[in-house]
C-alpha positions as CSV (number, residue, x, y, z in Angstrom):
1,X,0.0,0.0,0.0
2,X,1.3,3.4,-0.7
3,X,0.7,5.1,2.8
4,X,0.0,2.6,5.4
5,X,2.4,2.0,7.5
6,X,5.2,-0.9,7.1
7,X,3.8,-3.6,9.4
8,X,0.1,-2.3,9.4
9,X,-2.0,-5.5,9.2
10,X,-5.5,-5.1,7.1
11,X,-7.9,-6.8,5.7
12,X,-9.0,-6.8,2.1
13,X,-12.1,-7.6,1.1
14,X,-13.2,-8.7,-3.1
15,X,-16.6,-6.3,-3.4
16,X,-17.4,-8.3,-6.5
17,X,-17.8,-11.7,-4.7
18,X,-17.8,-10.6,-0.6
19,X,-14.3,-12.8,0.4
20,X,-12.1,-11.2,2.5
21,X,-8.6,-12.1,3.5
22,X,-5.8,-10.8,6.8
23,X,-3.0,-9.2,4.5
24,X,0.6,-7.4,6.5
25,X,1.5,-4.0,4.9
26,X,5.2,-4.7,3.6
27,X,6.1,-2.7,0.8
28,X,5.1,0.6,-0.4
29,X,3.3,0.3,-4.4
30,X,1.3,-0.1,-6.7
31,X,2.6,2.1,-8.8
32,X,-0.4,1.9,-11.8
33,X,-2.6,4.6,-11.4
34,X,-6.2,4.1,-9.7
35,X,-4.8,1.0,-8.0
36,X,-4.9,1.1,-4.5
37,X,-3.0,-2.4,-3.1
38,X,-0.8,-5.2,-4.4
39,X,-1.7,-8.6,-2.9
40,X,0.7,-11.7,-3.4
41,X,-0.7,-14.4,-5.6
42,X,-2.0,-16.3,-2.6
43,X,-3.9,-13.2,-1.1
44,X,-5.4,-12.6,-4.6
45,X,-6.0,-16.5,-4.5
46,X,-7.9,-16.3,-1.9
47,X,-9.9,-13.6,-3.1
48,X,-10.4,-15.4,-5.9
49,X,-9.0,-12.8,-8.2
50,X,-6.5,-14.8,-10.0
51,X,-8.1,-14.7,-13.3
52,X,-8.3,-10.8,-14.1
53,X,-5.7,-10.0,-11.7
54,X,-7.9,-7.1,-10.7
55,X,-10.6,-6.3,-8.7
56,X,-12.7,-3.8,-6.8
57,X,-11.6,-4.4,-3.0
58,X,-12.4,-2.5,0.6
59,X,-9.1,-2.1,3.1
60,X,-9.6,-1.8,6.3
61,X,-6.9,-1.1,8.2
62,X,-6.7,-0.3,12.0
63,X,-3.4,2.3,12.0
64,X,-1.8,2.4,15.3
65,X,-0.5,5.8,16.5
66,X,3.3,6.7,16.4
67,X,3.3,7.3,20.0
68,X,1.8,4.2,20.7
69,X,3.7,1.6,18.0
70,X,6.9,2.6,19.8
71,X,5.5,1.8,23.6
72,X,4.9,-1.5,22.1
73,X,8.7,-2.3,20.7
């Protein structure tokens, strides 16, 4: 994801067909316009998105504080 932060952990669900999959922010991208998130094939497996490669999806994402993230290291 683009702006998330490294280590977030989300989930992503398929709005076409309602699955939803537990993904872990770890690299910043895509970088094609309107695009919002890369998966890795078995995220977009589950998601069953492997045949377009695309799809319209919902993140949710629960972004801890900076304050906070480093009380927990």
């Amino acid at each position: 994801h683009p702006t998330l932060p490294l280590g977030t952990k989300a989930t992503v669900r398929n709005l076409e067909n309602g699955t939803s999959v537990d993904v872990k922010i770890n690299d910043r991208g895509p970088y094609v316009k309107g695009r919002d998130i890369d998966l890795s094939k078995g995220a977009a497996k589950e998601l069953g998105m492997t045949k377009g490669g695309v799809a319209p999806v919902k993140i949710e994402a629960e972004v801890i504080p900076a304050e906070k993230s480093a009380e927990k290291k």
